[in-house]
C-alpha positions in Angstrom: 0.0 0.0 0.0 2.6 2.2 -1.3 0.4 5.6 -1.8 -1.9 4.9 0.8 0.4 5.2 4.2 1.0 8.3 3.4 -2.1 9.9 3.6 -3.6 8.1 6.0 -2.9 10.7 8.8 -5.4 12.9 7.0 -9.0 10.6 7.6 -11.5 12.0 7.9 -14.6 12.2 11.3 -16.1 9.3 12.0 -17.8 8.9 15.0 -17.8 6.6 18.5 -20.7 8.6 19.8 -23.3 5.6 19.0 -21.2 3.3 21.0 -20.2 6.1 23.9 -24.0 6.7 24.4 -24.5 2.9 24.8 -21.5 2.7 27.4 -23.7 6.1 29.1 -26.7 3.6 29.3 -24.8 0.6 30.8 -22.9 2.7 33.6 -26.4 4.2 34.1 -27.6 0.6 34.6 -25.0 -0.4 36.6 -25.1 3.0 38.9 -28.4 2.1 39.9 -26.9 -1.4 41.0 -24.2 0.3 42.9 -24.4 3.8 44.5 -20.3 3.5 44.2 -18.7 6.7 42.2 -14.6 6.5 42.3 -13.0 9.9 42.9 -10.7 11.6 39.8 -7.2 11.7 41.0 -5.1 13.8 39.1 -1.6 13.1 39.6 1.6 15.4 38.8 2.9 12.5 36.0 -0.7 13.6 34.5 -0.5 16.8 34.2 3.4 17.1 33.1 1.7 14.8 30.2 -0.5 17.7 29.0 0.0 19.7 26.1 -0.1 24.1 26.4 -3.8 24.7 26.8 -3.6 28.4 27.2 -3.2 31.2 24.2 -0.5 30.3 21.9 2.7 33.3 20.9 2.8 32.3 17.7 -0.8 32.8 15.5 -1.8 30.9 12.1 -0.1 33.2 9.8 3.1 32.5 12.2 3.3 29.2 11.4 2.4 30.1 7.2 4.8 31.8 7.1 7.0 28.9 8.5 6.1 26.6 5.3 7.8 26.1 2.3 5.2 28.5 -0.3 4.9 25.4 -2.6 3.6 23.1 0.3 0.4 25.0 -0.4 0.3 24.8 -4.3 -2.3 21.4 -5.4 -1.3 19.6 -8.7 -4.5 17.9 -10.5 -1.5 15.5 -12.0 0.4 14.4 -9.4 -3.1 14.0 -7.1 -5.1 12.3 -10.3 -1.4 10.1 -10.2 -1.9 8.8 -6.5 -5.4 8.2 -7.1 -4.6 5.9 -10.4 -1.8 4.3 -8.8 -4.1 2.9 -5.8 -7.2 2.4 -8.3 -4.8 -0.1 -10.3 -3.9 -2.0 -7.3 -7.2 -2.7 -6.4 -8.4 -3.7 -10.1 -5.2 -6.3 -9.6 -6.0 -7.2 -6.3 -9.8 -8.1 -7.3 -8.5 -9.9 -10.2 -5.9 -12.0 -8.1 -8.5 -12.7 -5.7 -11.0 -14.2 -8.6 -8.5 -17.5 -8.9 -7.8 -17.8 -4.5 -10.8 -20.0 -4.5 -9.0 -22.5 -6.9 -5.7 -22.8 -4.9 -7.1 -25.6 -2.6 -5.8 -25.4 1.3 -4.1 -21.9 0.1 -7.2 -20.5 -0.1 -7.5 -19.9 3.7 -4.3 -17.7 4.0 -4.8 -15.9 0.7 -8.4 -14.7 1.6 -7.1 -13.0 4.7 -3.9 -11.4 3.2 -6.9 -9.9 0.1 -9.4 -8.6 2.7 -6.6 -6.8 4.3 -4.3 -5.3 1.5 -7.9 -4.3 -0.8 -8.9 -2.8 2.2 -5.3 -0.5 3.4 -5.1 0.5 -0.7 -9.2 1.5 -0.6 -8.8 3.7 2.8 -6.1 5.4 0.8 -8.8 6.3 -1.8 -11.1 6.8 0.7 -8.4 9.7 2.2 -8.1 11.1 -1.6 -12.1 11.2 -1.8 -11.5 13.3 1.6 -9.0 15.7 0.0 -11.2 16.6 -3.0 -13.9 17.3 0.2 -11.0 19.9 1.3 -10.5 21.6 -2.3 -6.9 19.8 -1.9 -7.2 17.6 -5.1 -7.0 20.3 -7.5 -7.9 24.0 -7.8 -10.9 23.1 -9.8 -13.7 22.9 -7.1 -16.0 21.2 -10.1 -12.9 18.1 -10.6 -13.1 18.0 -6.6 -16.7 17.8 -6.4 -16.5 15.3 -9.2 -13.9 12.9 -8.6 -14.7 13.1 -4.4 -18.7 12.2 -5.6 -17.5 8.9 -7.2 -14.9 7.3 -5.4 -16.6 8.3 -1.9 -20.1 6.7 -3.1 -17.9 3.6 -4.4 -17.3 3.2 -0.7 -20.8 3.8 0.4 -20.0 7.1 1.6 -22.3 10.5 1.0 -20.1 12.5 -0.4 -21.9 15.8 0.6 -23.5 14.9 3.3 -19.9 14.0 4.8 -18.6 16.9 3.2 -20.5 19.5 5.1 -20.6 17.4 8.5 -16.7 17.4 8.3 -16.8 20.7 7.6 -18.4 21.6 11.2 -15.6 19.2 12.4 -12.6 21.0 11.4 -14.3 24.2 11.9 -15.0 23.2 15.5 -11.9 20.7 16.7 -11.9 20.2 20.6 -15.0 21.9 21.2 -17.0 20.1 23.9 -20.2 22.1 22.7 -20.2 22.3 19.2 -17.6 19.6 16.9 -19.1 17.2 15.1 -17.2 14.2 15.8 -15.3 11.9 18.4 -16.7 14.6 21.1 -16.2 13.3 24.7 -18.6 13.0 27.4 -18.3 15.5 30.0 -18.3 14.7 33.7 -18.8 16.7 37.0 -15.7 17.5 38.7 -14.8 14.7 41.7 -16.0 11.4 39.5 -15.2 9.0 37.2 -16.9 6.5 34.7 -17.7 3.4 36.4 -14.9 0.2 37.1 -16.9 -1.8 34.3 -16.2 0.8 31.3 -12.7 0.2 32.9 -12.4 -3.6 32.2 -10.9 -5.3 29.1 -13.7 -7.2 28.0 -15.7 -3.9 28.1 -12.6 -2.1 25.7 -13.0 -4.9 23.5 -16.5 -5.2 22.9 -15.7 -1.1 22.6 -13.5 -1.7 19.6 -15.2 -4.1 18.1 -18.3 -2.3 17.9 -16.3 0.6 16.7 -14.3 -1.3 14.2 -17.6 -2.9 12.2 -20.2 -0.7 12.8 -18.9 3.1 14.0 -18.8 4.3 10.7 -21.8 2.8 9.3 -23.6 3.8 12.3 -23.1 7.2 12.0 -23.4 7.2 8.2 -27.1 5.5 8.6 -28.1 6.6 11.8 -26.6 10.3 12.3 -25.0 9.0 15.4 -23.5 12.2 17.1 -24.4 14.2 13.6 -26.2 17.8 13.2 -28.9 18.6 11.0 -28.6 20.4 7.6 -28.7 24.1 7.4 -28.8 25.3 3.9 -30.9 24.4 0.9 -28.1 24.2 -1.0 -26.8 21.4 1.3 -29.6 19.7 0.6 -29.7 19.3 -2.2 -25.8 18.3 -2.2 -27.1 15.6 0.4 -29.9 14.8 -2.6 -27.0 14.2 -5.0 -25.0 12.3 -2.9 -28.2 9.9 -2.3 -28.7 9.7 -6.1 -24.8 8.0 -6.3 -25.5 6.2 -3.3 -28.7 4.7 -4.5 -26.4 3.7 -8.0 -23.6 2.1 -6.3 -26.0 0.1 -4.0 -28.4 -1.4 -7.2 -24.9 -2.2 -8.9 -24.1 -4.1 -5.4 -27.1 -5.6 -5.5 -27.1 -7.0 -9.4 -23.6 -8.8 -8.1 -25.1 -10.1 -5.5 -27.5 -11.9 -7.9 -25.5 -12.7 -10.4 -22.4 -14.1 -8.6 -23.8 -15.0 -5.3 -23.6 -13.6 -1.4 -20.5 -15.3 -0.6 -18.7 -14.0 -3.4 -20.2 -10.1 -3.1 -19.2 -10.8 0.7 -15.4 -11.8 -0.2 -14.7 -9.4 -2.4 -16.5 -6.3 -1.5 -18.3 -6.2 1.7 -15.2 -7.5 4.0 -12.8 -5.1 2.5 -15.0 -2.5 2.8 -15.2 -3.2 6.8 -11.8 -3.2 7.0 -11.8 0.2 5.3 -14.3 0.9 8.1 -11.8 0.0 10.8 -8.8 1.8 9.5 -11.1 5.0 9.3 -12.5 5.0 12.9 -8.8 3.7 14.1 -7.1 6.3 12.5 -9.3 9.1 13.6 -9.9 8.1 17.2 -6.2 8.0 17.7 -5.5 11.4 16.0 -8.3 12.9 18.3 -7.8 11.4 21.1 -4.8 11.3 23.8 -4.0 11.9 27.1 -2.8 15.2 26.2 -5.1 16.4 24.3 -7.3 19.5 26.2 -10.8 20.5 24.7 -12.8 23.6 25.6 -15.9 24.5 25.9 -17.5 28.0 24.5 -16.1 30.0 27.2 -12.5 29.1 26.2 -12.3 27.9 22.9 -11.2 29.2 20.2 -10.1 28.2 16.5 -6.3 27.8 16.8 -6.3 26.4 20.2 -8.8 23.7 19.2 -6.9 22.9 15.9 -4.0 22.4 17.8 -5.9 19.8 20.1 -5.0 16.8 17.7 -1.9 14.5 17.9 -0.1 13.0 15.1 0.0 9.4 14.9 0.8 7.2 12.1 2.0 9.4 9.4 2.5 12.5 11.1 0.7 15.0 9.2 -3.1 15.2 10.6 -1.9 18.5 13.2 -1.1 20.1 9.5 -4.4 19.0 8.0 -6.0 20.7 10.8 -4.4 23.8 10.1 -4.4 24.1 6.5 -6.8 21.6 5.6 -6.6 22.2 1.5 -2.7 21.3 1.4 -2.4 18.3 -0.4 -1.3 15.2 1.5 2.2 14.8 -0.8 3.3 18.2 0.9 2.2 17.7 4.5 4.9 15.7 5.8 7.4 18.4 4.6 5.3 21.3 6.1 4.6 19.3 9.1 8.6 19.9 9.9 9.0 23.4 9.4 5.9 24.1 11.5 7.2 22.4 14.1 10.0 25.0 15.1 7.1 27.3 15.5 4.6 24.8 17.7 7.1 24.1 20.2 5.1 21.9 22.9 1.8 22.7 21.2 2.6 20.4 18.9 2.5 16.4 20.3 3.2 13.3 18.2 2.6 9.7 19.0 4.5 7.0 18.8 3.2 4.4 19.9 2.1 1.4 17.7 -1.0 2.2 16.8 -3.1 -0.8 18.1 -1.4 -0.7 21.6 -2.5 3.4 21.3 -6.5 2.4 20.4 -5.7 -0.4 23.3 -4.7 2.0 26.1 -6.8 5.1 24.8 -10.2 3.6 24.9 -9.7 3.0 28.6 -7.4 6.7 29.8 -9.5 8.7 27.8 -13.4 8.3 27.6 -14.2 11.0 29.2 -13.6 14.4 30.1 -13.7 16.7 33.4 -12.1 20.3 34.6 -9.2 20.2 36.8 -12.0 22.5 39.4 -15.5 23.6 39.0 -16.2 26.5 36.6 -13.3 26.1 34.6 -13.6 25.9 30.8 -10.8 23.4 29.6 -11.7 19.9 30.2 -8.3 16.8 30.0 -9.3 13.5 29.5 -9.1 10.9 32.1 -5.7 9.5 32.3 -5.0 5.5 33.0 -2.5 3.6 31.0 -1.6 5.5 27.9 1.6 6.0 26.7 3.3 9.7 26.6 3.4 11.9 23.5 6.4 13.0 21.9 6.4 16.7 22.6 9.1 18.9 20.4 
């Protein structure tokens, strides 16, 4: 998955609410069992963890000016190049897998290594169908529109209906009140989520859920989503329904003619292993230990763009920030901004599914340090440390 790694760092918001509000309704349950409420201890190894949460000396066009001029210029040829690369691989990769059922015993190795390659190459289209989303495919807002439209509905995603719901993301990151997306729940100062959100059989039921049926959840459901202002939007969201409905007839005539088995082989598990990738990938860049979020009182743009991590690529802190640079410049941007970040800026490096591992159970949800303040720090536990420079 050559041009896929790369951009992974920039995924896009999907959402854990659906399952979050479930773990609200078993802790609710299991309150009422016991009247037990543990007390937050906030230690001094917690809070040297933290990143700056107050007003930063340096201010957006500070850290512009810190970037190479041509990190910000998009290329329809080198994007539309990335975008063939990975759609070639997955035409070979389907083709390959039409002759695994014909290898006899090898057949049950080969399966697994298809479901997982189709499905790292197709989140890296999945992250170019974001870009157009951003205007960072090309400078044509018609090719983005376009190109975003088909390959996002080829992965069962509404492309405008995502694309204005992201939008509310990036332009509310870290906001307890108002972003879209991956929003923790917010307790009273003096408690803490009950000992069975704590336990591993609850993290993995918590990642599994996450894993399969996040995305879907909130693609179907509007789990944790907003409503639709404009009319414009829709009658984007119309569109986007229209190429939905297309895809999901042309699913369905496979389906017929070849069979469920085969539809579920070569489509449907890849496609959940896109899911996974997507929710993964997001949760960790949006959630750490040291990550603060605000609520309207204290937040502001900067601050809460600021409130990501990067993890796996490196680059997502940059997306936040200049969310239209093209993915094949962020890496390079990403180190000439960090002279200016200083310890704003945190990076993670941690393998990523030890991170999801000790994440899900430091950080589910988030309180103030004292009553009336207005920047809230996840609950800490197990997780590792992020590389501040």
């Amino acid at each position: 998955m050559p041009t896929s790694v790369a951009r992974l760092s920039q995924g896009g918001g999907a959402g854990n609410q659906f399952a979050t509000r479930t773990a609200i309704a078993l802790t609710a349950a299991a309150n009422a069992c016991s009247t037990m409420c543990l007390a937050t201890q906030i230690s001094a190894d917690q809070v040297d963890l933290r990143k700056p949460a107050t007003q930063p000396p340096f201010t957006l066009a500070d850290i512009r000016r810190a970037i190479p001029a041509h990190c910000f210029q998009r290329s329809l040829l080198k994007s539309v190049s990335y975008l063939a690369v990975d759609v070639l691989l997955v035409a070979l990769l389907f083709t390959a897998a039409c002759y695994i059922d014909h290898l006899g015993p090898a057949k049950w190795l080969l399966w697994p290594v298809y479901f997982f390659t189709q499905g790292a190459v197709c989140t890296g289209i999945w992250v170019i169908a974001h870009e157009c989303g951003h205007g960072a495919f090309s400078d044509s807002a018609w090719i983005n529109d376009g190109v975003g439209l088909v390959f996002h509905s080829l992965l069962l995603v509404p492309y405008f209906s995502w694309k204005h719901s992201h939008r509310r993301h990036h332009q509310n990151t870290g906001s307890v009140d108002k972003d879209e997306v991956f929003v923790p729940i917010v307790l009273p100062v003096g408690s803490d989520f009950h000992w069975l959100m704590k336990t591993p059989v609850y993290r993995a039921l918590h990642i599994a859920f996450m894993s399969l049926l996040g995305w879907p959840a909130y693609l179907f459901f509007n789990a944790a989503g907003r409503h639709y202002d404009s009319k414009k939007e829709r009658v984007e969201v119309l569109y986007s329904d229209i190429a939905l409905g297309l895809v999901l007839t042309g699913l369905g005539m496979l389906w017929k003619t070849f069979g469920f088995m085969w539809l579920l082989k070569m489509y449907i598990i890849p496609y959940l292993v896109v899911n996974h990738w997507l929710v993964m990938i997001t949760f960790l860049q949006h959630t750490h230990p040291s990550l603060p979020h605000y609520d309207d009182k204290e937040w502001d743009w900067l601050r809460g763009a600021l409130a990501t991590v990067d993890s796996i690529a490196d680059t997502h802190v940059c997306h936040h920030l200049f969310s239209y640079m093209p993915h094949y410049h962020a890496q390079e941007a990403t180190e000439a901004m960090k002279k200016v970040l200083g310890p704003y800026y945190a990076q993670d490096k941690r393998n990523v599914f030890q991170a999801l591992w000790q994440d899900l159970a430091a950080c589910p949800f988030v309180t103030t340090d004292a009553p009336g303040e207005a920047t809230y720090w996840f609950q800490q536990g197990t997780a590792g440390k992020a590389k501040q420079s």
